[in-house]
TIVO-2410 file (N, C-alpha, C; in nm, 3 decimals):
# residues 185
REC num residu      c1      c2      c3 atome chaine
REC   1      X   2.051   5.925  -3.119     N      A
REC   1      X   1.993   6.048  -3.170    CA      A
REC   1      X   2.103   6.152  -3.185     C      A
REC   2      X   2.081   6.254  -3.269     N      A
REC   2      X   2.163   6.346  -3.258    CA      A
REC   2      X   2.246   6.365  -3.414     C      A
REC   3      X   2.230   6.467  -3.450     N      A
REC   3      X   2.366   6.508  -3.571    CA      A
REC   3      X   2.468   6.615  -3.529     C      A
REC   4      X   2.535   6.596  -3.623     N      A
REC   4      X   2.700   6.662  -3.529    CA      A
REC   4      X   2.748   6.720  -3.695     C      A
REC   5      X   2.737   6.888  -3.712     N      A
REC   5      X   2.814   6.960  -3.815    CA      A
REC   5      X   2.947   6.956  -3.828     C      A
REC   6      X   2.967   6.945  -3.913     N      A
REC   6      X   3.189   6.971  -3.911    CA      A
REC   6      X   3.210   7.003  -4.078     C      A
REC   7      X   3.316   7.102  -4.104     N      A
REC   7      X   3.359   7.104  -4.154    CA      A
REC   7      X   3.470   7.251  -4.132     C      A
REC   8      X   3.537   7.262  -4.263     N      A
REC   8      X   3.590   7.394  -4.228    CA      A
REC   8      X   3.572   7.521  -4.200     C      A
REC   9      X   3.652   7.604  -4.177     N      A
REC   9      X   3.589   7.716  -4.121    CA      A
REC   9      X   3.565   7.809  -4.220     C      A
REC  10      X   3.439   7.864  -4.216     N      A
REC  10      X   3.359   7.930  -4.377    CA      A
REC  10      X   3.278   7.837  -4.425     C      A
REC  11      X   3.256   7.731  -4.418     N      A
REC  11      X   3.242   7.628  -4.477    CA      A
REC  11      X   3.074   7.623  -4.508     C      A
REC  12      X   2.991   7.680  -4.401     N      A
REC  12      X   2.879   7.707  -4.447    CA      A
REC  12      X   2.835   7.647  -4.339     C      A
REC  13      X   2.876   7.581  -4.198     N      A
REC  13      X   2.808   7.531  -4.098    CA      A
REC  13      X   2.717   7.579  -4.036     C      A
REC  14      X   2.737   7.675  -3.966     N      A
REC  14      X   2.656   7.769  -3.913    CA      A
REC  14      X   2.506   7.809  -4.002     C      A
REC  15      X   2.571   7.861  -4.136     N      A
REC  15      X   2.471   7.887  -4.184    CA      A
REC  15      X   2.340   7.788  -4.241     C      A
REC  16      X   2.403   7.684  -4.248     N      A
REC  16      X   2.296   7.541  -4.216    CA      A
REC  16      X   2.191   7.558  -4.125     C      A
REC  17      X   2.298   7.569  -4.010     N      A
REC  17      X   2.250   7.536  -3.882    CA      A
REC  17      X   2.133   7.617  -3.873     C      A
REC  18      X   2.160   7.720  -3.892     N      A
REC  18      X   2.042   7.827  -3.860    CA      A
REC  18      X   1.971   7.824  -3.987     C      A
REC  19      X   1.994   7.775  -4.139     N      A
REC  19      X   1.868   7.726  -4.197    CA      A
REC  19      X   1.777   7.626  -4.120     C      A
REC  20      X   1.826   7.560  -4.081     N      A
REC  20      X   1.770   7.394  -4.019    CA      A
REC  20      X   1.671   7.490  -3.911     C      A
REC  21      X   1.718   7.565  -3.833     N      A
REC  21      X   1.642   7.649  -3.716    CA      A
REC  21      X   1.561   7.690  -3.758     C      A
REC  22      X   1.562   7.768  -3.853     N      A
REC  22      X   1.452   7.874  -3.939    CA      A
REC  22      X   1.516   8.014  -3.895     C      A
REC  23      X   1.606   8.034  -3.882     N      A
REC  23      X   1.600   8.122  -3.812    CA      A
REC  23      X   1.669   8.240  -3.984     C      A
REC  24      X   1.688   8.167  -4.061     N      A
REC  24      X   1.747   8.225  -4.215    CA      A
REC  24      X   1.682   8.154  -4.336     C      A
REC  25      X   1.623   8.245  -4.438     N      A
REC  25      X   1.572   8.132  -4.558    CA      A
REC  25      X   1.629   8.231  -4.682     C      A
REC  26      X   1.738   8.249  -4.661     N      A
REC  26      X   1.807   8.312  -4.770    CA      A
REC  26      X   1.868   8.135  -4.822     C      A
REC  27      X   1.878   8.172  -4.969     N      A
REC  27      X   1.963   8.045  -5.035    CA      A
REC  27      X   1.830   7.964  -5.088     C      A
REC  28      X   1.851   7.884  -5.165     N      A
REC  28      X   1.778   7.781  -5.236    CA      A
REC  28      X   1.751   7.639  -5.187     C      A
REC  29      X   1.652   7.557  -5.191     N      A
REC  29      X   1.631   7.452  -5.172    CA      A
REC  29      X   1.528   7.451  -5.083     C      A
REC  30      X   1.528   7.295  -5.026     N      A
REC  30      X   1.364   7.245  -4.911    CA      A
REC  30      X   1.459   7.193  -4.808     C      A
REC  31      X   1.426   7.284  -4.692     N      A
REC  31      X   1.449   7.213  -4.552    CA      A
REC  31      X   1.282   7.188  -4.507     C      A
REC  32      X   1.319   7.036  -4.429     N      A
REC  32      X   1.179   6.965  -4.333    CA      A
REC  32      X   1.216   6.949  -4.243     C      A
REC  33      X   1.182   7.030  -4.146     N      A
REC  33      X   1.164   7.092  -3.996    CA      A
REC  33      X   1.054   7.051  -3.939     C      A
REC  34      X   1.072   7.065  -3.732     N      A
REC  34      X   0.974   7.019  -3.688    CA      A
REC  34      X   0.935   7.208  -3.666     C      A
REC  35      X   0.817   7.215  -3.654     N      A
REC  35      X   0.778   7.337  -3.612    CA      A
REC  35      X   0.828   7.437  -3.484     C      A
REC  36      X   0.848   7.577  -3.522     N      A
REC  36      X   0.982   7.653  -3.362    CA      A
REC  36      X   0.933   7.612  -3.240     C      A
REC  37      X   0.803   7.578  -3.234     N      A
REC  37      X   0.763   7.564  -3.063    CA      A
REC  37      X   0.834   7.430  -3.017     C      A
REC  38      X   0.912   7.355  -3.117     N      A
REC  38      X   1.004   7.213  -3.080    CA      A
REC  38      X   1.126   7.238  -3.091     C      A
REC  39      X   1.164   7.365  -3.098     N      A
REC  39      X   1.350   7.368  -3.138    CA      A
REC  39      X   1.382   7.504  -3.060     C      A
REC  40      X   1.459   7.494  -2.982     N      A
REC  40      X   1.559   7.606  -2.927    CA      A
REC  40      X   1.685   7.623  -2.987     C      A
REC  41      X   1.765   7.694  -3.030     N      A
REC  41      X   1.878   7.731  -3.097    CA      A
REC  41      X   1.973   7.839  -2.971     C      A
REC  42      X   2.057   7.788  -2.939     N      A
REC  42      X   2.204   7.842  -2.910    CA      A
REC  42      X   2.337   7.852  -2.943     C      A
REC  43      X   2.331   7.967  -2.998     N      A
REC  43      X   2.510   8.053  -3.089    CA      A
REC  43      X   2.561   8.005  -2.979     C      A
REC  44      X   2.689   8.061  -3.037     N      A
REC  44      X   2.816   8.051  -2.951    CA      A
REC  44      X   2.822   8.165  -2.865     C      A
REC  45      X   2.720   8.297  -2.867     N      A
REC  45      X   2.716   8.382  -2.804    CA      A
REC  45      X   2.623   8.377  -2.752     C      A
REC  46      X   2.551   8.350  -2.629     N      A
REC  46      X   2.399   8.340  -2.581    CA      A
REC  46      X   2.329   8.455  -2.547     C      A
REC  47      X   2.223   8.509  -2.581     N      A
REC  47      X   2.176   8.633  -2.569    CA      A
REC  47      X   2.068   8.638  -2.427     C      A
REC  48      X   2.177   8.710  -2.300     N      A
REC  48      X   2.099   8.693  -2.212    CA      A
REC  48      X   2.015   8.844  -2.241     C      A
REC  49      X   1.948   8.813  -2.136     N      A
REC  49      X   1.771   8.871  -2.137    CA      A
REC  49      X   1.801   9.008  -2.040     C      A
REC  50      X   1.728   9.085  -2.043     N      A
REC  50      X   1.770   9.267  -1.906    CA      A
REC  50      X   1.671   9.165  -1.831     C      A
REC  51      X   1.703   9.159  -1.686     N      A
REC  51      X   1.642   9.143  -1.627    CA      A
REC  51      X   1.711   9.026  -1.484     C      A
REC  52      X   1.639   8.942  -1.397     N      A
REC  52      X   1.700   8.840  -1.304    CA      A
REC  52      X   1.763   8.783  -1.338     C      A
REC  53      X   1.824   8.707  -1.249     N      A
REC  53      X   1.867   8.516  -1.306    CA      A
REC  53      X   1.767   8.435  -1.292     C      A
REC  54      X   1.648   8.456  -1.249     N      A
REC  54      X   1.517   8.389  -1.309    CA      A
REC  54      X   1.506   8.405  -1.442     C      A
REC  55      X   1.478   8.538  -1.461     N      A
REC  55      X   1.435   8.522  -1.650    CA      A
REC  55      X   1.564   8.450  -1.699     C      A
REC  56      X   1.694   8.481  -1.682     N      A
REC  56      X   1.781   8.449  -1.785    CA      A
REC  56      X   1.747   8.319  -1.782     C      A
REC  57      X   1.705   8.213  -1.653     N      A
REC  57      X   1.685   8.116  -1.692    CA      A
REC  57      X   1.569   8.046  -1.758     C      A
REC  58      X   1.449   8.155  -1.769     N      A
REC  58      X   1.324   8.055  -1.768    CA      A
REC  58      X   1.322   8.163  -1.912     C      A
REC  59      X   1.401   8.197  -2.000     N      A
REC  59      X   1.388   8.240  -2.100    CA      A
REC  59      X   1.409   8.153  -2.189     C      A
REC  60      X   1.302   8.156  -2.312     N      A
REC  60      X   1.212   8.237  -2.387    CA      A
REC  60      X   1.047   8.261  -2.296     C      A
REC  61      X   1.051   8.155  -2.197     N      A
REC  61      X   0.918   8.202  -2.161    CA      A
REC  61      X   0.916   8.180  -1.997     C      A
REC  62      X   0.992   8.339  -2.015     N      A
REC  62      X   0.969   8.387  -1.888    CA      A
REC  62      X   0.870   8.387  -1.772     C      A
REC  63      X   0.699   8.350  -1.805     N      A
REC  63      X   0.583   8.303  -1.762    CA      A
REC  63      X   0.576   8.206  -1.678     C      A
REC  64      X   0.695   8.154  -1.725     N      A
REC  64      X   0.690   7.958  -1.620    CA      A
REC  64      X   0.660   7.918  -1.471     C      A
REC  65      X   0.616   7.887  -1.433     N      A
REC  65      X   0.613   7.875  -1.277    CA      A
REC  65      X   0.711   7.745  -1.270     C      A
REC  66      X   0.859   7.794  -1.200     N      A
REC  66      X   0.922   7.677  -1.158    CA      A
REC  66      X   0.981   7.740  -1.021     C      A
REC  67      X   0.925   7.650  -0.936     N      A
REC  67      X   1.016   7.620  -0.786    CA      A
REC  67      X   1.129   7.700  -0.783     C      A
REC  68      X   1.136   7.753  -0.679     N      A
REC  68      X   1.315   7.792  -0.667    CA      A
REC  68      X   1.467   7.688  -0.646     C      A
REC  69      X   1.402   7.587  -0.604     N      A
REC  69      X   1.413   7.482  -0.574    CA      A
REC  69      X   1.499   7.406  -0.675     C      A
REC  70      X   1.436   7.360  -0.776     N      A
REC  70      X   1.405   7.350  -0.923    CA      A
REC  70      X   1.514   7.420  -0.949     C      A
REC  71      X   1.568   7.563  -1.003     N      A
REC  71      X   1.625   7.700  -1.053    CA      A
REC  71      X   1.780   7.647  -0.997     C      A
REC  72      X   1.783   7.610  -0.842     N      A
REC  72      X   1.901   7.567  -0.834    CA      A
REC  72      X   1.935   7.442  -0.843     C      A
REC  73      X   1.869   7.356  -0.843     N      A
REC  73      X   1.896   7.205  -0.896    CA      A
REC  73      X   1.953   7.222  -1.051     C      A
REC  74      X   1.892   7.308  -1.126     N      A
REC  74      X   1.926   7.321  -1.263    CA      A
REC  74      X   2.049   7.414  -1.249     C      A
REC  75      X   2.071   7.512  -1.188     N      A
REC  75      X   2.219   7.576  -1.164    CA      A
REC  75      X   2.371   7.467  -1.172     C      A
REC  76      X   2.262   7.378  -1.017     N      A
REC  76      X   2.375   7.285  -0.991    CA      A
REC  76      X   2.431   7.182  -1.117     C      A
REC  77      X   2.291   7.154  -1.216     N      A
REC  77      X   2.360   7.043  -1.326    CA      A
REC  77      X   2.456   7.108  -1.448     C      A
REC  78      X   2.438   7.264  -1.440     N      A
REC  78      X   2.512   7.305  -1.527    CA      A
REC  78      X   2.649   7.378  -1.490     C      A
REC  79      X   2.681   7.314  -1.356     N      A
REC  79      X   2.775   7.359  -1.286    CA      A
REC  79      X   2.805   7.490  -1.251     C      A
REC  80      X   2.695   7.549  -1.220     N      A
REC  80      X   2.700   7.676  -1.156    CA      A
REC  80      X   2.646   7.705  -1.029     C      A
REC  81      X   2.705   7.593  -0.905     N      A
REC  81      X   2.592   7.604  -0.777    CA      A
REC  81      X   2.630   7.724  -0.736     C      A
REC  82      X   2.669   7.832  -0.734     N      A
REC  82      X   2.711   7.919  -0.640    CA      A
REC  82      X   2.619   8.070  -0.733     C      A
REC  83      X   2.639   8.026  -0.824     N      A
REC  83      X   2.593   8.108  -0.901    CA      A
REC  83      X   2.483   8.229  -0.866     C      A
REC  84      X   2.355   8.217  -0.813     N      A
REC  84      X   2.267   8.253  -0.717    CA      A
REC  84      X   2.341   8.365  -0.605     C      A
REC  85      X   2.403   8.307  -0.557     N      A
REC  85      X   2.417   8.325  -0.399    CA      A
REC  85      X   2.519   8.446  -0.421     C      A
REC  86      X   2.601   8.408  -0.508     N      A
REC  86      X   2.730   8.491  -0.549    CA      A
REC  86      X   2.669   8.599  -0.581     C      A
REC  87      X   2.575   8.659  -0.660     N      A
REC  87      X   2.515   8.752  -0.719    CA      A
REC  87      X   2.401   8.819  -0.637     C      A
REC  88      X   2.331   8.745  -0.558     N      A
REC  88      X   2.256   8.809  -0.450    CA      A
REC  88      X   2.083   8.764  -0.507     C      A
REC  89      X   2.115   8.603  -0.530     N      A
REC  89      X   1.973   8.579  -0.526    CA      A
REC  89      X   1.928   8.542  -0.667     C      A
REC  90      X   1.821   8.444  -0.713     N      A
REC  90      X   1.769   8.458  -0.823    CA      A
REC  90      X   1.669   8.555  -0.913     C      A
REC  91      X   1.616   8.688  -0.823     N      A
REC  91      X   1.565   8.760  -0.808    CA      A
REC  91      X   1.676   8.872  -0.837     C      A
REC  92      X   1.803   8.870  -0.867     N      A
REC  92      X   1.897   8.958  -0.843    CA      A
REC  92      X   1.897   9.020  -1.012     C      A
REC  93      X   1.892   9.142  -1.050     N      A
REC  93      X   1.905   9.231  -1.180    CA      A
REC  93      X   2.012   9.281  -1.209     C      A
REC  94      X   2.083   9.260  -1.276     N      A
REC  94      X   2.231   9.260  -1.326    CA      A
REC  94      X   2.266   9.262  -1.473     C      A
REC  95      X   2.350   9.349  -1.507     N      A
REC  95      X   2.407   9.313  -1.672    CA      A
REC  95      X   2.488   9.146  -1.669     C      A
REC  96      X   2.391   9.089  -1.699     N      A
REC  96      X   2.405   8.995  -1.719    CA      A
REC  96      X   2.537   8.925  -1.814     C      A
REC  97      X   2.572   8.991  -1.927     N      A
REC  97      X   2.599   8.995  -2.058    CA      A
REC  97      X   2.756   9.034  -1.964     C      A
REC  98      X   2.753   9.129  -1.892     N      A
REC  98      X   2.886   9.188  -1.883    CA      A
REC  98      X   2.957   9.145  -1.700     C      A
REC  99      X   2.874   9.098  -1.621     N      A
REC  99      X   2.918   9.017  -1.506    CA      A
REC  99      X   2.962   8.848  -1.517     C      A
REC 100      X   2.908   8.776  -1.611     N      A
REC 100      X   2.935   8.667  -1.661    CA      A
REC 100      X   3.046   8.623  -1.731     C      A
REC 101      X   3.116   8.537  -1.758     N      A
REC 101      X   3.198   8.549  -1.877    CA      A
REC 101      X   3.129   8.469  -1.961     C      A
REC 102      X   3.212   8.484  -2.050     N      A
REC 102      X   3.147   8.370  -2.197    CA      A
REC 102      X   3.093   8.238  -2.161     C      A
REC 103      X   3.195   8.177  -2.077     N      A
REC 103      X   3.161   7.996  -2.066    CA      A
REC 103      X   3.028   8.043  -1.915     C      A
REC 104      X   3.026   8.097  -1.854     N      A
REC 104      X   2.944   8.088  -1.770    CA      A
REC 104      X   2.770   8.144  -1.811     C      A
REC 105      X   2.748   8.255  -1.949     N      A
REC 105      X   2.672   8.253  -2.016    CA      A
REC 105      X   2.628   8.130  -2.063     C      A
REC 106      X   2.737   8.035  -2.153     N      A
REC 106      X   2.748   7.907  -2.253    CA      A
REC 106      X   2.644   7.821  -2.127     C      A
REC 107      X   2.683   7.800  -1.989     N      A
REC 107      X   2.658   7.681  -1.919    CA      A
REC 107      X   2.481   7.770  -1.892     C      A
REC 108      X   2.451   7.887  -1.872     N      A
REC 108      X   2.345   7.938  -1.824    CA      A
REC 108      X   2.235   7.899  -1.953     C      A
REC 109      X   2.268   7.934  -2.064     N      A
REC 109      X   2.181   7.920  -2.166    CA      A
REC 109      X   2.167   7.747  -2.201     C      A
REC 110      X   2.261   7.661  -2.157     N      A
REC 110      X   2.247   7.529  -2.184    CA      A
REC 110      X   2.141   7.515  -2.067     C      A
REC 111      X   2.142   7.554  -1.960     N      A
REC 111      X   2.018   7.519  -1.844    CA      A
REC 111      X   1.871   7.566  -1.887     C      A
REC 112      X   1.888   7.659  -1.975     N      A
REC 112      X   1.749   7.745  -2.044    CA      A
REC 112      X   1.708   7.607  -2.089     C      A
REC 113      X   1.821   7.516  -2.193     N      A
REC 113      X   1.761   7.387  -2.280    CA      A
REC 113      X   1.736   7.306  -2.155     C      A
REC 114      X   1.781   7.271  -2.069     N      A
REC 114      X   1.739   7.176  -1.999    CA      A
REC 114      X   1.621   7.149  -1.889     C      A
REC 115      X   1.560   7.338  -1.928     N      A
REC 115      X   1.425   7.312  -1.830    CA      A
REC 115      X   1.338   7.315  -1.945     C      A
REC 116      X   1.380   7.377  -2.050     N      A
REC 116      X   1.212   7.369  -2.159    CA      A
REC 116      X   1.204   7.254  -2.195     C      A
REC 117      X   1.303   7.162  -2.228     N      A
REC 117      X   1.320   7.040  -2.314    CA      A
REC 117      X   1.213   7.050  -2.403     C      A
REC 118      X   1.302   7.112  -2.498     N      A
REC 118      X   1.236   7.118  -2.645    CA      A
REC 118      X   1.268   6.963  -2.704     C      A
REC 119      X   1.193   6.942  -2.801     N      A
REC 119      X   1.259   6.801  -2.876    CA      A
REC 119      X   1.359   6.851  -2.945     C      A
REC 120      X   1.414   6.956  -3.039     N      A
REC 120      X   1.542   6.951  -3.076    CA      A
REC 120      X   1.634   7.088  -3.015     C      A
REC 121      X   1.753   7.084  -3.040     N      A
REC 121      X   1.800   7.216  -2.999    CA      A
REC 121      X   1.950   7.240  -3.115     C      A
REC 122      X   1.981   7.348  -3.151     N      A
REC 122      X   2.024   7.358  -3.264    CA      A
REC 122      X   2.178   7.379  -3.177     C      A
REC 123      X   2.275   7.388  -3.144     N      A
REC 123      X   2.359   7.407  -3.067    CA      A
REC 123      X   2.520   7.456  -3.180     C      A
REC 124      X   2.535   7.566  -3.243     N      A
REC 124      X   2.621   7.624  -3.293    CA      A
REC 124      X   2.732   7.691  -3.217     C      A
REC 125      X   2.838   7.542  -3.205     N      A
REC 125      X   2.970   7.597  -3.077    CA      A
REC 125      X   2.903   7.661  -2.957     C      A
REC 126      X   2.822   7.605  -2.906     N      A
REC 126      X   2.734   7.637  -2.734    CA      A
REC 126      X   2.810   7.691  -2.687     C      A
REC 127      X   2.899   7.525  -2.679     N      A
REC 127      X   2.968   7.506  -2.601    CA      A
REC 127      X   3.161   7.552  -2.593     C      A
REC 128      X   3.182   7.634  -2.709     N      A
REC 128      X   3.341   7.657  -2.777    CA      A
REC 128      X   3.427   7.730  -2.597     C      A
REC 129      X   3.345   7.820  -2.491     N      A
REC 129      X   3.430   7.830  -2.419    CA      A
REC 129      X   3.449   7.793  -2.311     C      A
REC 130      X   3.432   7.659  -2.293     N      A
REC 130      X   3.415   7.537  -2.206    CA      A
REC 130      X   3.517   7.455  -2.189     C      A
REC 131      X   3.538   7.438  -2.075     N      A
REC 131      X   3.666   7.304  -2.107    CA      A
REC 131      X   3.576   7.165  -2.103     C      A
REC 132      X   3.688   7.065  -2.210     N      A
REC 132      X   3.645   6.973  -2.192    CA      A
REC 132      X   3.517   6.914  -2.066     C      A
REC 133      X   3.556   6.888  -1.969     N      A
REC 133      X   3.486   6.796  -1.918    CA      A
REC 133      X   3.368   6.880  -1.819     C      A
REC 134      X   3.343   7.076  -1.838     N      A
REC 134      X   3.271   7.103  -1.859    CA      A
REC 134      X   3.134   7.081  -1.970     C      A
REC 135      X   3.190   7.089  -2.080     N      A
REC 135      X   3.118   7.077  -2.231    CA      A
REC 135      X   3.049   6.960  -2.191     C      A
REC 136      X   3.155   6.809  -2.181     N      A
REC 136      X   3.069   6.706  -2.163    CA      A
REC 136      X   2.994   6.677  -2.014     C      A
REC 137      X   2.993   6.728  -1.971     N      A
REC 137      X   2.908   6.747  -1.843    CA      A
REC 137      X   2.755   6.804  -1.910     C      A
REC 138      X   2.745   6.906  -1.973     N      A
REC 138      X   2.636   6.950  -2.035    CA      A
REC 138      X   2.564   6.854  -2.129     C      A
REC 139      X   2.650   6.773  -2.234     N      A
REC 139      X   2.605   6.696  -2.303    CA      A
REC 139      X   2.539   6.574  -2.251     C      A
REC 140      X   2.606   6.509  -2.120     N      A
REC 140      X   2.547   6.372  -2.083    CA      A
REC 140      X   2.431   6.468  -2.030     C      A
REC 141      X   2.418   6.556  -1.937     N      A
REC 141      X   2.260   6.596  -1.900    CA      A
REC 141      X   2.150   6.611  -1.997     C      A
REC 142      X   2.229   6.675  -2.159     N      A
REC 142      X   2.103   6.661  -2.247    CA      A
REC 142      X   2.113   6.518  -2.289     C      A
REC 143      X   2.164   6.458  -2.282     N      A
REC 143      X   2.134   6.314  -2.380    CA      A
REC 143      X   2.045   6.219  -2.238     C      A
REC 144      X   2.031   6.313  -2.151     N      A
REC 144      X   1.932   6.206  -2.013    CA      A
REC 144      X   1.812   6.314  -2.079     C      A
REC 145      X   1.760   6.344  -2.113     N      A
REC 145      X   1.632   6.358  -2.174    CA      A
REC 145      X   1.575   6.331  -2.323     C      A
REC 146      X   1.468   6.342  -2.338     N      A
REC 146      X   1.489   6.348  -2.513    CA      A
REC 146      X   1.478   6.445  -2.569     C      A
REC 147      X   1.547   6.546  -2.562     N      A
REC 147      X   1.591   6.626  -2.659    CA      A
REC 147      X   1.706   6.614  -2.742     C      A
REC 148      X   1.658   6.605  -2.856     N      A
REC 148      X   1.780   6.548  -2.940    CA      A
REC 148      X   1.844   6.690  -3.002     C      A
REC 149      X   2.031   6.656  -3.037     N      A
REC 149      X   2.069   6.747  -3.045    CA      A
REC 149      X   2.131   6.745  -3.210     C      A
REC 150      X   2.135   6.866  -3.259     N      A
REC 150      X   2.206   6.928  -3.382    CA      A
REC 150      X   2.335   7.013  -3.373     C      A
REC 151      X   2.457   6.999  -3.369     N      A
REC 151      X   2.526   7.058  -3.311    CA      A
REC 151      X   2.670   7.064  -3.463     C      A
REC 152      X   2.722   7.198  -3.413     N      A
REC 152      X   2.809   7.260  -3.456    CA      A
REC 152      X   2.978   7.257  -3.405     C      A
REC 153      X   3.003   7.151  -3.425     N      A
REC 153      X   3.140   7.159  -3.296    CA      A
REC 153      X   3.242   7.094  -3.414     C      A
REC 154      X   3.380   7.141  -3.361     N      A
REC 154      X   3.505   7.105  -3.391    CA      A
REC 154      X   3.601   7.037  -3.321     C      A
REC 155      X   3.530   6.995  -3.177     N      A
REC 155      X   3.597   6.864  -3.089    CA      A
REC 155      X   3.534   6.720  -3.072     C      A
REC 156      X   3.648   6.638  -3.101     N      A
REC 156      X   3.617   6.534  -3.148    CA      A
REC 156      X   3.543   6.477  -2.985     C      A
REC 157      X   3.535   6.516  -2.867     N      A
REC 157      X   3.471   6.446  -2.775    CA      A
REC 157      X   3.344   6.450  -2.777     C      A
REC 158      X   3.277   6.548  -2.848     N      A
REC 158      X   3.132   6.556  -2.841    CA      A
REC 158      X   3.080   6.434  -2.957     C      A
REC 159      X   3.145   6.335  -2.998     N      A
REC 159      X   3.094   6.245  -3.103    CA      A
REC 159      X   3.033   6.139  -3.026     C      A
REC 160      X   3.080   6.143  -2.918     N      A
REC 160      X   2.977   6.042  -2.832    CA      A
REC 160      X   2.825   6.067  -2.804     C      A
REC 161      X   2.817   6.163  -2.860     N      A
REC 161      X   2.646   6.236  -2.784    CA      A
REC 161      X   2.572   6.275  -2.911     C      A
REC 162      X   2.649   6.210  -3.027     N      A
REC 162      X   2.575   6.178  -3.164    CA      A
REC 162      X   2.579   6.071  -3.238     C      A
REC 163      X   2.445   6.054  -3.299     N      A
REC 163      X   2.436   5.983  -3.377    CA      A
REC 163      X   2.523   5.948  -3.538     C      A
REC 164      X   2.518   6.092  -3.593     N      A
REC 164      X   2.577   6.081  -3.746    CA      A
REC 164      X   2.641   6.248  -3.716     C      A
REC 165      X   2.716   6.192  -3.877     N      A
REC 165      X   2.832   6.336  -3.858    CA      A
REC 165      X   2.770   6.376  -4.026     C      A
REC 166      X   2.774   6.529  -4.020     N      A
REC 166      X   2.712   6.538  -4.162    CA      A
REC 166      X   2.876   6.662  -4.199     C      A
REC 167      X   2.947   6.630  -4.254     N      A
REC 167      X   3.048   6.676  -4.341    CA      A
REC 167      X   3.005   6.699  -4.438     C      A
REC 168      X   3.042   6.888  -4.389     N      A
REC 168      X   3.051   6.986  -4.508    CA      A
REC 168      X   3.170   6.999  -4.566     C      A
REC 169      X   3.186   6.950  -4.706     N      A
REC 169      X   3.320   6.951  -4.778    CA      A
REC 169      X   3.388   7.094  -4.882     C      A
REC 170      X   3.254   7.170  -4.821     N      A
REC 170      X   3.381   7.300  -4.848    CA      A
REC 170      X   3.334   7.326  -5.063     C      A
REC 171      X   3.266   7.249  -5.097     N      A
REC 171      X   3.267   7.264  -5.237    CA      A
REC 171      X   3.109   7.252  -5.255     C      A
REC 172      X   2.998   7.303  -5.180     N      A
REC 172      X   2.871   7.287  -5.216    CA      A
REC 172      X   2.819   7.116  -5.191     C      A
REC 173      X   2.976   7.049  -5.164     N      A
REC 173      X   2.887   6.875  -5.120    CA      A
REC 173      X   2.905   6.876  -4.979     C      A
REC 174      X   2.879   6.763  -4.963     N      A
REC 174      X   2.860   6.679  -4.801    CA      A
REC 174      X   2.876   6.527  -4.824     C      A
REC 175      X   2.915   6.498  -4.689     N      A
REC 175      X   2.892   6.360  -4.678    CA      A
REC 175      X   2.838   6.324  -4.539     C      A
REC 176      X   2.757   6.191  -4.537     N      A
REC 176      X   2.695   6.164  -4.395    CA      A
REC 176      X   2.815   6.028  -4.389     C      A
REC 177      X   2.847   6.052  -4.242     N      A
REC 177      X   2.894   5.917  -4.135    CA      A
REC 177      X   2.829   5.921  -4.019     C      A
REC 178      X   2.837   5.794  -4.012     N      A
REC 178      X   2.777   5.707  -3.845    CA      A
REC 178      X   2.912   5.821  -3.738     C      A
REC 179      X   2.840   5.857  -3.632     N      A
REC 179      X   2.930   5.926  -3.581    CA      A
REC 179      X   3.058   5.852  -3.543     C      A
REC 180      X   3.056   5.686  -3.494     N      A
REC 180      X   3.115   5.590  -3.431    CA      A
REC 180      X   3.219   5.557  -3.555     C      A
REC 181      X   3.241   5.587  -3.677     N      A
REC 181      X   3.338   5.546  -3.811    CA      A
REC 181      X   3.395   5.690  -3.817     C      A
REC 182      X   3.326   5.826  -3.769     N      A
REC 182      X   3.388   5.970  -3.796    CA      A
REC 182      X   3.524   5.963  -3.697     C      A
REC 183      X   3.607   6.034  -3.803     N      A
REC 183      X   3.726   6.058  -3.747    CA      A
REC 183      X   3.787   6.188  -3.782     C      A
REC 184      X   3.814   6.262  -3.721     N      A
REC 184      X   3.876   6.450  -3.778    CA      A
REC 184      X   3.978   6.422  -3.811     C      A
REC 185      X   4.013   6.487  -3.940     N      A
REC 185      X   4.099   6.515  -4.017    CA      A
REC 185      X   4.183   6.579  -3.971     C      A
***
């Protein structure tokens, strides 16, 4: 499962991506989508929420009843066990946006996907301020569920955690490869 965006930069990836989401219907043509209550979408910038590290995690629907239990088991898979404790609790209210850095937002909003498990998730450079074997740490946890992924990346390690590569060629075409024959230019 899984498609994997690439092409150059400008190239129109992104803006796919977030056609494919719905989240844009500027431009021409037919996208066939599963309906938003099946797709979560995460930029490369994750938009945390005013409020705990509960909501940031149980956001978009903050309502959830999950264990605390639960909250740090999911901390721990996205490699943030300390995370909690460091801050003063999951209950703790903080600028979120500005105590975090980028990759530690990136890993918080990948845990958002891994408690809703939506069936798809649109993933536009999630993961860009991650090191390696962070990034793929995130990826084998989504590929242990079924949520299948759509993703936006320019490193060739995430080709293991897709199916096909859809190359944008920069001139209004594309081409599809088996991810396992894709090779970066």
């Amino acid at each position: 499962q899984g498609l994997m965006i690439v092409g150059d930069s400008g190239g129109g990836k992104s803006s796919l991506l977030r056609a494919i989401g719905g989240l844009w219907d500027a431009g021409a043509g037919r996208i066939v989508r599963p309906g938003p209550e099946e797709m979560m979408f995460l930029p490369q910038q994750p938009y945390m929420v005013l409020g705990s590290l509960r909501s940031q995690l149980l956001y978009p629907d903050r309502a959830r009843q999950v264990s605390d239990e639960e909250l740090y088991r999911l901390l721990e898979r996205v490699n943030l066990p300390d995370l909690a404790q460091h801050f003063g609790g999951l209950d703790a209210e903080l600028d979120w946006a500005k105590v975090l850095s980028i990759g530690e937002q990136q890993r918080l909003a990948f845990a958002r996907v891994l408690l809703a498990r939506p069936r798809y998730v649109m993933l536009d450079e999630a993961t860009s301020a991650l090191d390696v074997g962070n990034e793929e740490g995130l990826y084998r946890e989504l590929a242990a569920t079924s949520t299948t992924p759509v993703s936006v990346s320019h490193r060739p390690a995430l080709l293991k955690f897709h199916r096909q590569v859809l190359e944008l060629t920069g001139d209004g075409n594309w081409r599809l490869h088996r991810a396992d024959d894709y090779r970066f230019g």
